[in-house]
C-alpha positions in Angstrom: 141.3 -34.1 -156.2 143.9 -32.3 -154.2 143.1 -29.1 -156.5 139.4 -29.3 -155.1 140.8 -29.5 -151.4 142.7 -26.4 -152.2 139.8 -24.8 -153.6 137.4 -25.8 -150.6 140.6 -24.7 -148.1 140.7 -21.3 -150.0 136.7 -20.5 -150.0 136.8 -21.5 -146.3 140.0 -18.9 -145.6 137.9 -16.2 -147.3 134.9 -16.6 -145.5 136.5 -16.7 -142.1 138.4 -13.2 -143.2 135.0 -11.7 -144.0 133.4 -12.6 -140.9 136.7 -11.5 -139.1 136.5 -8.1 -141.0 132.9 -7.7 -140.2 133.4 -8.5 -136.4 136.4 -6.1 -136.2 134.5 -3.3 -139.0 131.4 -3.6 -136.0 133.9 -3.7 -133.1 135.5 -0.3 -134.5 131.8 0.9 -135.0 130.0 0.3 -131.8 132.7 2.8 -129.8 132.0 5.4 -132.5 127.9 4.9 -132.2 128.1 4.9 -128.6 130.5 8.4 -128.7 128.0 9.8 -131.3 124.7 9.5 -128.9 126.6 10.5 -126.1 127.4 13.6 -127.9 123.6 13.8 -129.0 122.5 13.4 -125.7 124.9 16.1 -124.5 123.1 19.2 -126.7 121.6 21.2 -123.8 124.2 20.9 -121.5 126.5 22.0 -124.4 123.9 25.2 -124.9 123.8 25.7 -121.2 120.2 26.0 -121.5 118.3 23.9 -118.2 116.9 20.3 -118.5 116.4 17.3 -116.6 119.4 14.5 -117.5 118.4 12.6 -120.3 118.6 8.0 -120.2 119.5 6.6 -123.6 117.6 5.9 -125.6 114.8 7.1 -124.2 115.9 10.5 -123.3 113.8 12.2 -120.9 110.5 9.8 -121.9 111.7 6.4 -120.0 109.2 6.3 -117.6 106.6 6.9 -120.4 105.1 3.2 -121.2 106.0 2.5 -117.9 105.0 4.1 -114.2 103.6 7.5 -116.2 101.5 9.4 -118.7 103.7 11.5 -120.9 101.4 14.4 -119.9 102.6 13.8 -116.2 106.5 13.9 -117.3 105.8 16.8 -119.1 103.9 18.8 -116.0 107.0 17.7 -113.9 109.3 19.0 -116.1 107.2 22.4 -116.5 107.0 23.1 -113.3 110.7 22.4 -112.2 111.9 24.7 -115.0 109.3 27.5 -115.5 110.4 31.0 -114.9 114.4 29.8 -115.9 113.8 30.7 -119.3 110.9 30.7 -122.1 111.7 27.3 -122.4 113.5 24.3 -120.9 115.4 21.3 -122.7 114.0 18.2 -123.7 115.1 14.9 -125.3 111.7 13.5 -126.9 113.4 9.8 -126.8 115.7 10.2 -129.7 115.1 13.8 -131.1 116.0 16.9 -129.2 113.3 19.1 -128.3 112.4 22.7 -126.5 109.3 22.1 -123.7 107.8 25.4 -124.3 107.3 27.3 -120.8 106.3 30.7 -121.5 103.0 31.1 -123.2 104.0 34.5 -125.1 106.3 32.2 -126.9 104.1 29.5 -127.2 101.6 32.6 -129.4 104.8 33.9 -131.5 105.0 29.9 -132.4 101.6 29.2 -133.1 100.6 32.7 -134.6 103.0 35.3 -135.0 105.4 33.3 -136.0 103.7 30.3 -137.5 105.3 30.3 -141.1 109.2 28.9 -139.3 106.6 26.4 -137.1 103.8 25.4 -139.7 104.9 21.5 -139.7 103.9 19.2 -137.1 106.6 16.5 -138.3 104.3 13.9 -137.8 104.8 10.4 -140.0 103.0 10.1 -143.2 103.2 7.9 -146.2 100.3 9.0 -149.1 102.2 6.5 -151.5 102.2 3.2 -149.3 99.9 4.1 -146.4 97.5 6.4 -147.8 95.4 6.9 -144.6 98.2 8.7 -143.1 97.8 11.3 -145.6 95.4 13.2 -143.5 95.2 16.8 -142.8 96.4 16.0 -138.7 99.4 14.6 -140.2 100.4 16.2 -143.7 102.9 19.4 -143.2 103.7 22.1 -146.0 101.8 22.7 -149.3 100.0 19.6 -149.4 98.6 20.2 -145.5 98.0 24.2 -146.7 96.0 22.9 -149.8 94.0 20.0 -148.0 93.6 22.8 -144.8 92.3 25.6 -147.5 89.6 22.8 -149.0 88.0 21.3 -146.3 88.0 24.2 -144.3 84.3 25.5 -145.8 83.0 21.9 -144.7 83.3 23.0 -141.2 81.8 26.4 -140.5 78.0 26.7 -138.6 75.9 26.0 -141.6 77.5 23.1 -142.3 76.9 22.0 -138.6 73.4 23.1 -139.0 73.2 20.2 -141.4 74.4 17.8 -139.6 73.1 18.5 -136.2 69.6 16.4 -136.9 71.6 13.4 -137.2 73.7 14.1 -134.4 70.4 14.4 -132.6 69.1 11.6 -133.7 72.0 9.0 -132.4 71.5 11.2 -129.5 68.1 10.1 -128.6 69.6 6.3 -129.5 72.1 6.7 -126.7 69.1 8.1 -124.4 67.8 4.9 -124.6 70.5 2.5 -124.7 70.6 4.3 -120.9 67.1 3.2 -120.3 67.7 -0.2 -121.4 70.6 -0.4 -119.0 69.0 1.2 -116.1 65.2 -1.0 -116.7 63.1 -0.5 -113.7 65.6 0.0 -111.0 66.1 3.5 -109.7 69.9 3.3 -109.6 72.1 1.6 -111.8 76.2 1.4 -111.6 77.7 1.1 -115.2 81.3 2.1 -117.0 80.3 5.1 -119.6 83.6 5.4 -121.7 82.4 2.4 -123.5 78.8 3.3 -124.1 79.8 7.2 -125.1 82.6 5.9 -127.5 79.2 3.4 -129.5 77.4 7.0 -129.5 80.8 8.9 -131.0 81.3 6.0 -133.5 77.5 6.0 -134.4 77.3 9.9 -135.1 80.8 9.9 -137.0 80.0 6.8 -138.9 76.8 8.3 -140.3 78.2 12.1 -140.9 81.7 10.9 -142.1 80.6 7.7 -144.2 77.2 8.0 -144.3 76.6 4.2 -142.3 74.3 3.4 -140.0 76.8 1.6 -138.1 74.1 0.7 -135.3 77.1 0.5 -132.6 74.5 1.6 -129.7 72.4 -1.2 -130.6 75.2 -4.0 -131.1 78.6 -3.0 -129.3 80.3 -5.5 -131.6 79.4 -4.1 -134.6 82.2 -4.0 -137.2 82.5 -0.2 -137.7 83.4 0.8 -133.9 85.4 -2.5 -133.5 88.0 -1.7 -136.8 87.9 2.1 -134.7 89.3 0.4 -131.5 91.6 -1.8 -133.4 93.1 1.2 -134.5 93.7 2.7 -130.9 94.8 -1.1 -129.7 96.6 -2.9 -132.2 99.8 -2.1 -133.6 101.7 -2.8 -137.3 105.2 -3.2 -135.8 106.1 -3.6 -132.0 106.6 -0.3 -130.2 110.4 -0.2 -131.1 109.7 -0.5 -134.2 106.9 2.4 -134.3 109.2 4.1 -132.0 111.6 4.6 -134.4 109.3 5.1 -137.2 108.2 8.3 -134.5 111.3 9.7 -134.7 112.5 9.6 -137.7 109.6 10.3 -140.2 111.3 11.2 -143.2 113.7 8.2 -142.9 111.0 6.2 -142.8 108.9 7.1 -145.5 112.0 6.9 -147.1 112.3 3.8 -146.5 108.4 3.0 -147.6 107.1 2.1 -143.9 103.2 2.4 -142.7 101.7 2.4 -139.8 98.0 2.0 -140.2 97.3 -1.7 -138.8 96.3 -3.3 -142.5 92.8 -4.9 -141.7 92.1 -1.2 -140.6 93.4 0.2 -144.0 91.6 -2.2 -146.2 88.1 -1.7 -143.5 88.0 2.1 -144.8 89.6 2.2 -148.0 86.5 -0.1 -149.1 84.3 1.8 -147.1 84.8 5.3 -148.9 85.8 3.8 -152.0 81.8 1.9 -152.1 80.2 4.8 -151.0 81.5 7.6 -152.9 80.9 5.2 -156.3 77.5 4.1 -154.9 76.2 8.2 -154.6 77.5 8.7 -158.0 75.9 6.3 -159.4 72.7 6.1 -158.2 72.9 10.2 -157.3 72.2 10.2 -153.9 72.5 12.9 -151.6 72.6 13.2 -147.9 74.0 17.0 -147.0 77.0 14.9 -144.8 80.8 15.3 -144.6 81.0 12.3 -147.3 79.2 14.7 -150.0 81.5 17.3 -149.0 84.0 15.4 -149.8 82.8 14.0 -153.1 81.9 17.8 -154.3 85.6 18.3 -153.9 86.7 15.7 -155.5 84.1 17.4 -158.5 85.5 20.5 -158.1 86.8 22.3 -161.3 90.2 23.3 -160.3 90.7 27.4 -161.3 94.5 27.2 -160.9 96.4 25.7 -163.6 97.9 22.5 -162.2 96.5 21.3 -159.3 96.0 18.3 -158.8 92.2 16.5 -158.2 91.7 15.3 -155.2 92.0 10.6 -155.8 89.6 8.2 -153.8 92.7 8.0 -151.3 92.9 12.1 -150.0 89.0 11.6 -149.2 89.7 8.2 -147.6 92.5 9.6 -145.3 90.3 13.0 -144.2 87.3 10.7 -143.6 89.2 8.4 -141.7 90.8 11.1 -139.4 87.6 12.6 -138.7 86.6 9.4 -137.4 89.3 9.1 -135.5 90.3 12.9 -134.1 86.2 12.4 -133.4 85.7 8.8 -132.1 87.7 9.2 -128.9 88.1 12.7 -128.3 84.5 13.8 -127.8 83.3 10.4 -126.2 86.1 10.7 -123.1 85.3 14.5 -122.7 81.8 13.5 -122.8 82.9 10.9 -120.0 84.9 13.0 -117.9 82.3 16.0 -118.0 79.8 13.4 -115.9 82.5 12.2 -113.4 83.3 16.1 -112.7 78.9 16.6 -112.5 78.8 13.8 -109.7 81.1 14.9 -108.1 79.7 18.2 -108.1 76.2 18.1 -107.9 75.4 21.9 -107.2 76.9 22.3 -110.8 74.7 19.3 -112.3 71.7 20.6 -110.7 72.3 24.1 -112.0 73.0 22.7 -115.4 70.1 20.1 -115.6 68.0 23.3 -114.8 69.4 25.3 -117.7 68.9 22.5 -120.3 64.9 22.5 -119.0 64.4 26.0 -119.2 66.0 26.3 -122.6 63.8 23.3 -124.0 61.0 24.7 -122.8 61.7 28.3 -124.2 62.0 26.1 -127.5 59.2 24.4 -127.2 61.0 20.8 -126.5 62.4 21.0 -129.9 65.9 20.5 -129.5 67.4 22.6 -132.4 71.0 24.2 -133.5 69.2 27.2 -131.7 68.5 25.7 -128.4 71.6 23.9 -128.1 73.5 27.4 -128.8 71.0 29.0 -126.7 72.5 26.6 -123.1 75.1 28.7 -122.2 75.9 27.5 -119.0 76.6 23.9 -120.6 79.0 25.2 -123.2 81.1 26.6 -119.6 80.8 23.1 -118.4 82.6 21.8 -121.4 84.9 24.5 -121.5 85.8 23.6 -118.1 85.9 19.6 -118.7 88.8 20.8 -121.3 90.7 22.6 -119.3 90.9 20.2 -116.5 91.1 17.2 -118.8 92.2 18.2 -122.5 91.8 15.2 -124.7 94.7 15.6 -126.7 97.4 17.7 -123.4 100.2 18.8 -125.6 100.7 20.4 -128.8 103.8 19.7 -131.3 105.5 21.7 -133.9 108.9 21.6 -135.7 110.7 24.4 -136.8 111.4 24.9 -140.5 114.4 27.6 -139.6 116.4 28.7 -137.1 114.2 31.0 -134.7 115.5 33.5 -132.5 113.8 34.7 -128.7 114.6 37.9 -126.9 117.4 35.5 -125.2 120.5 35.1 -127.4 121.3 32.0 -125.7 117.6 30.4 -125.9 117.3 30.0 -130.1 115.7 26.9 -131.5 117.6 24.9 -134.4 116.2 24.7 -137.7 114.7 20.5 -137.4 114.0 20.8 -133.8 110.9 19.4 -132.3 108.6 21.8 -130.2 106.6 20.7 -127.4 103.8 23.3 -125.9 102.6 21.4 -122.7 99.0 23.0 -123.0 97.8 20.5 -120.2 100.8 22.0 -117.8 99.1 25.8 -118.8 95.6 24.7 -117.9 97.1 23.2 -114.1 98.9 26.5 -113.7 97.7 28.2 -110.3 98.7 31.4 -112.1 96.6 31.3 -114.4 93.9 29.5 -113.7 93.7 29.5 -109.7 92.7 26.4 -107.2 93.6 24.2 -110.9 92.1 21.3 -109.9 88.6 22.5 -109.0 86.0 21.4 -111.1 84.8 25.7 -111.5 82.6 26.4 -115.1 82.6 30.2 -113.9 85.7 30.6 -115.3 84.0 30.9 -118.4 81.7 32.7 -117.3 81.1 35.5 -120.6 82.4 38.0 -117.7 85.5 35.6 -116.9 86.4 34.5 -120.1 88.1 37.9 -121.6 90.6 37.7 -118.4 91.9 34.2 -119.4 95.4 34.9 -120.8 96.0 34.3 -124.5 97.7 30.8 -125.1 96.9 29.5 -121.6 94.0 27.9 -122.5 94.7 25.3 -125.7 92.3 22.2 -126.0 92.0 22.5 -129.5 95.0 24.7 -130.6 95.3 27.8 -131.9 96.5 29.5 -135.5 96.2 28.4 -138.4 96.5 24.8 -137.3 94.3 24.8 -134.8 91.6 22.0 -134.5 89.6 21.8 -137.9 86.8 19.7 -136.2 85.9 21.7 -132.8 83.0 22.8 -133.4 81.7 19.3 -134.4 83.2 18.0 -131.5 81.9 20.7 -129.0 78.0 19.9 -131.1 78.6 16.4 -130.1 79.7 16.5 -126.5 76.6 19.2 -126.3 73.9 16.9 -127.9 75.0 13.9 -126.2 75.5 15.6 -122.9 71.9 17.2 -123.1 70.2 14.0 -124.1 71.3 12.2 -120.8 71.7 15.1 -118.1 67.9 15.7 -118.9 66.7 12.3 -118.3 69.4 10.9 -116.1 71.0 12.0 -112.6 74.8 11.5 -112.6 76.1 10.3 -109.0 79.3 8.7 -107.8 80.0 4.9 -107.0 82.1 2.7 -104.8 84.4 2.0 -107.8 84.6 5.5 -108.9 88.3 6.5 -108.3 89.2 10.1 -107.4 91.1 11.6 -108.9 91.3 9.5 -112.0 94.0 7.5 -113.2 95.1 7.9 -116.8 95.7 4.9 -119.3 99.7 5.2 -119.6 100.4 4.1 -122.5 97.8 6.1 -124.2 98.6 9.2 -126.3 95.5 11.3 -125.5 94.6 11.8 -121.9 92.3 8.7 -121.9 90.2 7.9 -118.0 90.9 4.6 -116.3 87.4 3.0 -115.4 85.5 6.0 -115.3 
């Protein structure tokens, strides 16, 4: 008996010493971790090159989430610091980062000098969360592969194909309007909601090859697993924060992101439909049998790999989603710049009837390239309100500028504030007036290269924009020509931006 006190006495004296170890091994830690970020946080001032003071953790992105859209912080920050150098300092929360402010450097990154700034250093896990393995996300030989593929499925025959089905959803939208509208001459209604049905509708049928029927029935499943991707997250935001910053660590560490009702909603989607046209050979000239011919392909080089069920999955999904919200809120904020401006709608609505008329009312690829003035409209709409404002790179080695003191660390982030460019009274003057002139075809050879950037440029430059320019066009036309577009009590101007929204998304418009 007293040889099991002494035994329970001695397990008792060991656990107290590893807790007191633990408590003094975290006591000695925390001053260490806390002298570590300080130094982190201390990286431009060390360079001496100009930034605002950074907040830990947040760095300079603590009111993000909060009281502002990132795209204002970074506007702020633009303006303070252009002219001081081609770029200012920047702490994107936890990762240091250069806030391009010279648009000659943003071209050497983007062209010149894209091989050092070919990686986006976005988070992406093909093993465990195989939808992240899309070409928005993926960086070296895998993106250069996928980008080299897929490429072909994009060009103006390929949209040729598809534009009958776009125009068909588009006459479905026309009259979803006249349902909502009935008999009264005036109606007052919320269009972000109705344009993202008709987005979801068009990308559902050209991407997966569904009638998802989204106009018809606003709760149908296909556009509600799209907004429980925008809405819902896997992890709390500190959590996805992290995951953010540090990719690599976290694919490391086997993380996803993709909500998983989401990932099992498309997975099963592509995964039915590619086995279902196989099968029973069917064939509807969309972006899902361009997708199944490459996964047919015979591969020439020794090698390489075929594409699996999962690479398709992942590229359909983010053409759903780069498309889904992207074209639906320029689409939305085009209208709330025509009301306001009704000189411009009239002149517009004019062009759409004389071009359908030259055509015969048949509203084909033709025609729709044939309305000019409307392609200026949406030109305009993007520079005033570009969907996705800023552009990010990381650099793959360390990159000199004509500054000795202004070089950019191999691993650092790069932020090109393409929003900031467009709102730049140098190079687009009075900014903030709603003008489609500027793209005039007389106007548009003076815009300076790399001011204007609502879909990139380079070799990563938007795969998708001409699909998304056909869409905005089609569903544009198929409303301004029934439909005049004026403003309401509720309408706020200017707009106010969803804050804790990573594309430029309207409040209530």
């Amino acid at each position: 008996m007293p040889l099991l006190e002494s035994s329970q006495t001695l397990s008792c004296f060991r656990s107290a010493a590893m807790v007191w170890c633990l408590i003094t091994f975290l006591a000695a830690l925390f001053p260490l971790l806390w002298l570590w970020i300080n130094y982190h946080f201390s990286y431009w001032q060390r360079r001496g090159v100009p930034h605002n003071e950074p907040k830990i953790p947040a760095g300079n992105m603590h009111e993000w989430m909060h009281s502002k859209h990132f795209v204002q912080i970074f506007r702020e920050t633009y303006a303070k610091f252009k002219g001081t150098g081609p770029f200012a300092g920047f702490y994107f929360h936890m990762q240091r980062a250069v806030l391009v402010t010279d648009p000659e450097l943003a071209k050497n990154i983007l062209i010149k000098d894209f091989t050092t700034f070919d990686r986006r250093g976005l988070f992406h896990n093909t093993r465990d969360d195989p939808l992240t393995g899309n070409l928005f996300s993926l960086d070296g030989p895998k993106w250069k592969r996928l980008r080299t593929k897929l490429s072909p499925t994009f060009t103006s025959g390929k949209m040729k194909i598809m534009y009958p089905t776009v125009v068909r959803v588009g006459e479905e939208l026309q009259k979803v309007f006249l349902n909502v509208v009935g008999e009264n001459e005036s109606r007052q209604m919320e269009l972000t909601e109705i344009l993202g049905r008709f987005t979801a509708d068009v990308i559902g049928e050209c991407a997966f090859g569904l009638e998802c029927n989204s106009l018809k029935d606003p709760t149908a499943e296909f556009c509600e697993m799209g907004r429980k991707f925008f809405t819902q997250r896997r992890h709390n935001r500190i959590a996805e924060g992290l995951i953010h910053a540090f990719p690599e660590l976290a694919q490391k560490l086997r993380m996803q992101i993709i909500p998983e009702e989401v990932h099992n909603f498309y997975m099963g989607i592509v995964r039915n439909t590619i086995e279902y046209r196989e099968r029973e050979q069917v064939k509807r000239c969309d972006f899902m049998d361009m997708l199944i011919e490459l996964k047919n392909q015979v591969h020439e080089k020794e090698g390489e790999e075929q594409f699996t069920i999962e690479e398709l999955a992942a590229q359909a999904f983010v053409f759903f989603v780069a498309g889904f919200d992207t074209s639906s809120t320029t689409m939305s904020y085009a209208l709330y710049e025509l009301a306001q401006n009704l000189g411009i709608q009239d002149k517009l609505r004019q062009e759409i009837c004389e071009v359908l008329e030259k055509h015969q009312q048949n509203f084909s690829y033709e025609c729709m390239k044939d309305m000019v003035y409307l392609d200026q409209v949406i030109s305009e709409t993007l520079r005033k309100y570009p969907v996705a404002p800023a552009l990010f790179r990381k650099s793959t080695a360390r990159y000199e500028t004509s500054n000795p003191r202004y070089y950019i660390e191999k691993g650092t982030m790069v932020i090109i504030p393409s929003e900031s460019y467009h709102h730049d009274a140098e190079y687009f003057p009075q900014p903030e007036k709603f003008d489609p002139e500027r793209f005039s075809p007389m106007n548009v050879k003076n815009i300076r290269s790399c001011t204007y950037l609502p879909f990139g440029d380079g070799p990563r430059n938007c795969i998708g924009m001409r699909f998304g320019r056909m869409q905005a066009s089609v569903g544009l036309v198929q409303l301004l020509r029934m439909f005049r577009f004026e403003l309401c009590d509720a309408t706020k101007i200017p707009v106010d931006f969803v804050i804790p929204s990573f594309n430029l998304n309207p409040l209530g418009v």
